[in-house]
N, C-alpha and C positions, 0 to 999 in steps of 0.2 A: 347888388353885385351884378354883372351882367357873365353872360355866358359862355360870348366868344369876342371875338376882335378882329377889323378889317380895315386894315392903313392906307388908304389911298395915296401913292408915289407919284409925285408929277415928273415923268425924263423925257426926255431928248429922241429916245430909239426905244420903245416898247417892247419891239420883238430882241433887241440885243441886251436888253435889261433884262427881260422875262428868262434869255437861254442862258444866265448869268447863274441866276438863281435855281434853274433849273440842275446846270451843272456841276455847280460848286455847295448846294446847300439841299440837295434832292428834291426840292420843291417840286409840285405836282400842276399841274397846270386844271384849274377846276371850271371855268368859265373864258371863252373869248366873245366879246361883243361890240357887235359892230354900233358905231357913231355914226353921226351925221359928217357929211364932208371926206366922207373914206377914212376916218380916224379908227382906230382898236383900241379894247380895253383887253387886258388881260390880266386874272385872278387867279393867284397862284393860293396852296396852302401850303404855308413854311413850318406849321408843328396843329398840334392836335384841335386848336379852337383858333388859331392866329392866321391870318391871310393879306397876301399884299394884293392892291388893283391899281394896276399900273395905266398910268392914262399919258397921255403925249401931251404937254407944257403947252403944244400949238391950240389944241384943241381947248386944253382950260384957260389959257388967255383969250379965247374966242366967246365961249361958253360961259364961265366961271373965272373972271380974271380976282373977284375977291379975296377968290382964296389960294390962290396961286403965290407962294414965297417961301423959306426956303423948307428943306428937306426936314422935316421932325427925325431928330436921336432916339435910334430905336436900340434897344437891349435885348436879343435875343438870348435864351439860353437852351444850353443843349447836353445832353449825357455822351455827343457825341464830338465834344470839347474837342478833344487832341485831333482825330481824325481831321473835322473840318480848318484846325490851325493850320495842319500839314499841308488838304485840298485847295485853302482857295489861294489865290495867285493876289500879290501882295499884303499879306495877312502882316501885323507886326507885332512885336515881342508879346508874348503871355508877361502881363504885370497883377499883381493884386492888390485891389482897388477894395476896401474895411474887411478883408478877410475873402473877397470874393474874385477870384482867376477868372478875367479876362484879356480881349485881345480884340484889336478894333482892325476891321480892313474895310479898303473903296469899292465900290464897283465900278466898272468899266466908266461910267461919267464923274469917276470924282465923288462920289457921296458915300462919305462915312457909315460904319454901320459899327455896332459891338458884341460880340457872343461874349456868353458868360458860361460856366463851368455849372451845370443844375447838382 
């Protein structure tokens, strides 16, 4: 089993993907590093072992075009279900998917994400 987990996000705007997360899911911002070519990375923690590292699409099709394609469906879940339904901005309906209350929202580029009910 492993201990923690760290998804690397390729988008568009780093810095307005990061204050996304920041402001609608309380995210902590735990590392920014600088690249080659003036690119950023930034490593958020979204819950207690799980982390995002947001890197610029520009920089992985320069750098890393192999693994550049499209966004991996992530399942987050939280005890703070209703709250973040209410917070993020276009959040849609709570449905229950085999007994389990979720709700899937965008962020600011269009990429799907899903909280679940812990």
């Amino acid at each position: 089993m492993f201990s923690s987990m760290r998804v690397m996000l390729y988008v568009d705007d780093v810095v307005a993907i990061s204050d996304f997360w920041q402001q609608y899911a309380k995210a902590e911002v735990v590392e920014t590093n600088s690249l080659p070519d003036g690119f950023q990375n930034i490593v958020l923690q979204v819950g207690k072992q799980t982390q995002l590292s947001l890197f610029d699409k520009k920089f992985i099709e320069k750098y890393s075009p192999e693994v550049l394609g499209n966004t991996p469906s992530l399942m987050l879940f939280s005890e703070d279900f209703e709250t973040l339904h209410e917070a993020i901005p276009g959040a849609l309906d709570v449905m229950e998917n085999n007994g389990q209350q979720t709700f899937a929202f965008p962020d600011p580029e269009g990429n799907y994400f899903v909280i679940a009910k812990a």
